[in-house]
N, C-alpha and C positions, 0 to 999 in steps of 0.2 A: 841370498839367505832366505829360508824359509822358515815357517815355527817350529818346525820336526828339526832344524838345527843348533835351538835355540835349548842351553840349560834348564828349562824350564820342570817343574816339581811333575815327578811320575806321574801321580795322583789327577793332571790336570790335562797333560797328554789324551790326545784322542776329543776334550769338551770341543763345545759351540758356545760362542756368548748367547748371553740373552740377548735376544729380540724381536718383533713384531714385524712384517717387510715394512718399510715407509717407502710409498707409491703415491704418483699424483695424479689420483683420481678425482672422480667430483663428490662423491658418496666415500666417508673415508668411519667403517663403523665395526672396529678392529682391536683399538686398545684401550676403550671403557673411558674414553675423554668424556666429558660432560662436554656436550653439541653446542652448548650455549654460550655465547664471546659472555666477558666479563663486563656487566652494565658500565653504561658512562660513566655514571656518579662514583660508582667503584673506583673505575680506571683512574677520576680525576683525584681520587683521595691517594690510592698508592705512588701516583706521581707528586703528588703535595708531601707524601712522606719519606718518598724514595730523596727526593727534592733536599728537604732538611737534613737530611744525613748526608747528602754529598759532599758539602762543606767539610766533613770532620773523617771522611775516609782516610784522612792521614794517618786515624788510628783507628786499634784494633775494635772490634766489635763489643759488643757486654760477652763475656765468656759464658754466661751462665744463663744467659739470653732470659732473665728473670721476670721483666715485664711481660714479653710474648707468656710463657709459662702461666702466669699469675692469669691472662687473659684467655689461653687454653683451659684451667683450672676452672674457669665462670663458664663456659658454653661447655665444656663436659658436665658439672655439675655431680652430683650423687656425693655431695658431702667434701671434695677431695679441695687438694688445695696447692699452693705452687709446688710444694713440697713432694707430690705426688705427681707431678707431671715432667716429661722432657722432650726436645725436641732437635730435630737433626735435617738433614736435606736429604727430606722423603722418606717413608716409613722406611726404605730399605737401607740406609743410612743407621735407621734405629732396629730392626732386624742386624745388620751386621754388628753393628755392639754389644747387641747381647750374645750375640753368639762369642764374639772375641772373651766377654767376661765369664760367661759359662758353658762356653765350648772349647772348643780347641782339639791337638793332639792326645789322643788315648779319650776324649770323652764322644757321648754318640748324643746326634737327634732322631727324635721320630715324629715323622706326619703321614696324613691319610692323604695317598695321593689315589686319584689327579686332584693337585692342589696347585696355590701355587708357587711356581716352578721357581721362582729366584729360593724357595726355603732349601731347597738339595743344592743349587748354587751357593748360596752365602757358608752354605755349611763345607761344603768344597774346598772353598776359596779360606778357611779359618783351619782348615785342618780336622775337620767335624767330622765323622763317620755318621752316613746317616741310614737311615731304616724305615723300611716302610709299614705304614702300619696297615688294618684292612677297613674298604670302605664295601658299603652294600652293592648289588646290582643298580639299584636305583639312583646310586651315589649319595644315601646317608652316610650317617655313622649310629654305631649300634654302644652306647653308651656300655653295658656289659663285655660287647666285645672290642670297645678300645681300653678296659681296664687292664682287662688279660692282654694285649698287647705290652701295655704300658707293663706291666709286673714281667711278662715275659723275658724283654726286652732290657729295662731298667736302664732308661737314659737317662743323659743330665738336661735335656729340654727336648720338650713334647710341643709342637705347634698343630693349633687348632685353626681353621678358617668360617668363619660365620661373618656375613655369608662369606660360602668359599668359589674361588675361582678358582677354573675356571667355570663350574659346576652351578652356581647361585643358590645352592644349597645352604640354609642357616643349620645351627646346631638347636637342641635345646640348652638347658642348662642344666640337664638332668646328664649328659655327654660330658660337659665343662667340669662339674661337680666328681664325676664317678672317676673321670682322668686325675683330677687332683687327690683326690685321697688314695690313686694309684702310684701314682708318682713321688718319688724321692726327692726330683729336682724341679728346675721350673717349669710353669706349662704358658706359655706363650699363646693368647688367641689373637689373630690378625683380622680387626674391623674396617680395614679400609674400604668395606663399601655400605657402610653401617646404616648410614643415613637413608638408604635406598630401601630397608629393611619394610613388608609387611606388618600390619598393625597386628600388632600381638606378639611378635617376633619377639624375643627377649635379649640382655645385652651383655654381655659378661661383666661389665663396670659394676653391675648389680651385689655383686661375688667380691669384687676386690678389696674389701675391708675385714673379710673371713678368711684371709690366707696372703702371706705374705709372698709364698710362694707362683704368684698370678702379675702377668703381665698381660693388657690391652692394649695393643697398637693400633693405629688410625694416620689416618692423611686429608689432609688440603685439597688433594690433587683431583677429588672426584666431585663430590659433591658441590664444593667450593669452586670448581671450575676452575682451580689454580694451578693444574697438572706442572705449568713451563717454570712454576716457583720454586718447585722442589719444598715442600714443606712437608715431614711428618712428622708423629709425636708418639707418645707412650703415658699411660699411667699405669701406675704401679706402686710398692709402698715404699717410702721414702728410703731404706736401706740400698732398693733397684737404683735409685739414681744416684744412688754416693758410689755403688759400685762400679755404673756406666762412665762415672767423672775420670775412674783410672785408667780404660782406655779412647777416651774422647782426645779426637786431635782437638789442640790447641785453636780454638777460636773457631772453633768449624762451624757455626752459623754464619754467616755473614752481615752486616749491618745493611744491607738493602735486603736479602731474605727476612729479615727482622723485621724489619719498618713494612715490608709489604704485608706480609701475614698479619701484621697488628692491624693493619689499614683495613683488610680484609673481616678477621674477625670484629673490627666495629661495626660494619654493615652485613653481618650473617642474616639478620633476615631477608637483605635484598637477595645474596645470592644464592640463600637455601630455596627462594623463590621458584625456582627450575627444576625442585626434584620431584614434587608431585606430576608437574608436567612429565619429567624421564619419568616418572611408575607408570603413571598411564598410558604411555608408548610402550613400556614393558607388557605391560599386563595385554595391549592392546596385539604385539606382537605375538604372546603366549597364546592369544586363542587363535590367533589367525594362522599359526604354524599345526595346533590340532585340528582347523577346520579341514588342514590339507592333508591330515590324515599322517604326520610326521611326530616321532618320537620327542616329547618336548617335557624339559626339565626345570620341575616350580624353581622358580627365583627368587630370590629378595636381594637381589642386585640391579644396577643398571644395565644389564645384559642378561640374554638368552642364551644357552645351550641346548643345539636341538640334532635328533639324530634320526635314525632309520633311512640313510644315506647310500649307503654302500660304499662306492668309491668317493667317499667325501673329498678328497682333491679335484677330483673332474669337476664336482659339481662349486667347490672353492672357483675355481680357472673360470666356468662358464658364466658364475656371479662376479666375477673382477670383469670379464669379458663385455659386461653391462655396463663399470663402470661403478660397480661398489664392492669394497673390500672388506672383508670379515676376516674371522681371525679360524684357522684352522689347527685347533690346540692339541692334535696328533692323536686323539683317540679315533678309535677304527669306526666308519659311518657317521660322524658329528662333528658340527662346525660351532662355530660361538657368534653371535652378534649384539654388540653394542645400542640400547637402546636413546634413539637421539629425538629429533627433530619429529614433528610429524610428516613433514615434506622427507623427509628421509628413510624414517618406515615404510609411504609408499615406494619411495625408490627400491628399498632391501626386497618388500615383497614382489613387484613388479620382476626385477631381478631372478631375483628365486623362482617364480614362475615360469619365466623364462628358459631358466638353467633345468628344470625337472622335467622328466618325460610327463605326461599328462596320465600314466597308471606306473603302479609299481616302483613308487619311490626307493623299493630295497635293492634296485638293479640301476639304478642311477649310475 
């Protein structure tokens, strides 16, 4: 038996799952991990914590996972409080939620793509119809003309990416603002690489107490370096989370996701410790990809987007060939790379080298 033999919904006929190859390479700078292991002192607290709850696995988890929340609520900050926060295994966990509560059958989304790619899955996979809205050549967005989308269009959720991947584009808040007062229904912006953001960059948490209609999502998984925890979260105004409690499976954090994250957010300064180090490899990597005369897209992520490729596969194949994997996000001449280690940037650039003719990067 095959999948083409399988009952499975029209609408779903013909997909690809998500995701990234996983190859074992020695340079692995693909799916925006934070390079950095999790310090000892860290490690020894999550296991003192994991530790204490194992005893009581017999029973179910906190449902409401309140103290995580209440601890979320203090490192987001901007006034909010448990009540405005929720959390799930990985922002896209909390991405499908809201889609289940205000999506579904006969309702649509809309994002500026290339964005990212799990928003036209989740919405897939819920019965979502989704729409694309328009992004600039540069790959902004043009705050007037996502309005006019937004009115054109009239969906019941509008997802924004700041920054967005795969692109590392931020928005303003002048984009966030002109979408909400266009919009009827929710507008969703997805921060999961927030922390990474250029100084001046603005945050949409800023906004969330002028519109009930706004929801900011974020993750664990990057900054924190807790990608294998599965932990993301949301704020939003407290009505958001009474409505996500009606389709929340039963108990779906788990009592070691819990205790870890908690463990983790008592030592955020140790391990927000690594992201000036990841911006400076970014930024480091930004000018050395224009030194070489390559198409390169500002970031305020912990990756690059860079293009002026041509056959960006070839030149994918001949940088694995070196032994470092990037991520080839399907737009035509442009690759994406994670920014890590400094022993690793030289590897990506060495690499890179490598894989390019030495003129005429656009016949690559």
């Amino acid at each position: 038996m095959t999948l083409a033999d399988l009952p499975i919904r029209d609408e779903l006929k013909g997909s690809e799952p998500y995701g990234a190859p996983q190859l074992d390479v020695p340079v692995a700078l693909n799916t925006n991990e934070n390079s950095y292991p999790v310090p000892d002192a860290v490690v020894e607290a999550i296991v003192a914590a994991v530790r204490a709850e194992a005893a009581g696995l017999n029973r179910y988890p906190d449902r409401e996972a309140t103290a995580l929340r209440e601890e979320l609520a203090r490192y987001v900050g901007h006034g909010l409080t448990v009540h405005n926060l929720w959390a799930a295994n990985g922002s896209n966990e909390v991405l499908q939620q809201l889609l289940q509560v205000f999506g579904g059958p006969g309702r649509t989304a809309l994002g500026f793509t290339p964005a990212y790619s799990m928003h036209p899955i989740l919405s897939l996979g819920t019965g979502t119809a989704w729409i694309d809205g328009r992004r600039n050549a540069d790959f902004s967005v043009d705050a007037e003309q996502a309005a006019a989308d937004v009115r054109k269009h009239d969906p019941d959720i509008v997802f924004l990416c700041s920054p967005n991947n795969p692109t590392g584009t931020a928005l303003g808040l002048d984009v966030v603002e002109a979408v909400l007062d266009a919009a009827r229904g929710m507008v969703v912006v997805d921060e999961a690489y927030a922390e990474f953001r250029r100084e001046g960059t603005p945050s949409a948490l800023t906004l969330l107490r002028a519109s009930h209609r706004l929801v900011v999502t974020r993750t664990m998984s990057k900054a924190f370096a807790l990608a294998g925890a599965r932990l993301g979260y949301l704020a939003a105004d407290p009505a958001v989370i009474d409505a996500i409690r009606l389709v929340r499976l039963p108990y779906h954090l788990s009592s070691i996701t819990q205790a870890t994250a908690r463990a983790a957010l008592a030592h955020t300064d140790v391990l927000l410790a690594t992201v000036e180090a990841i911006k400076e490899q970014r930024d480091r990597i930004v000018s050395s990809l224009r030194e070489r005369g390559l198409d390169v897209v500002p970031s305020d992520a912990n990756f690059v987007m860079f293009g002026g490729l041509g056959d960006q596969k070839a030149v994918w194949q001949r940088v694995l060939d070196q032994g470092v994997l990037i991520r080839d996000v399907g737009l035509p001449g442009y690759l994406r790379v994670t920014a890590g280690t400094p022993d690793e940037t030289d590897a990506f650039l060495a690499a890179l080298d490598a894989a390019l003719p030495s003129k005429g990067h656009e016949t690559a």
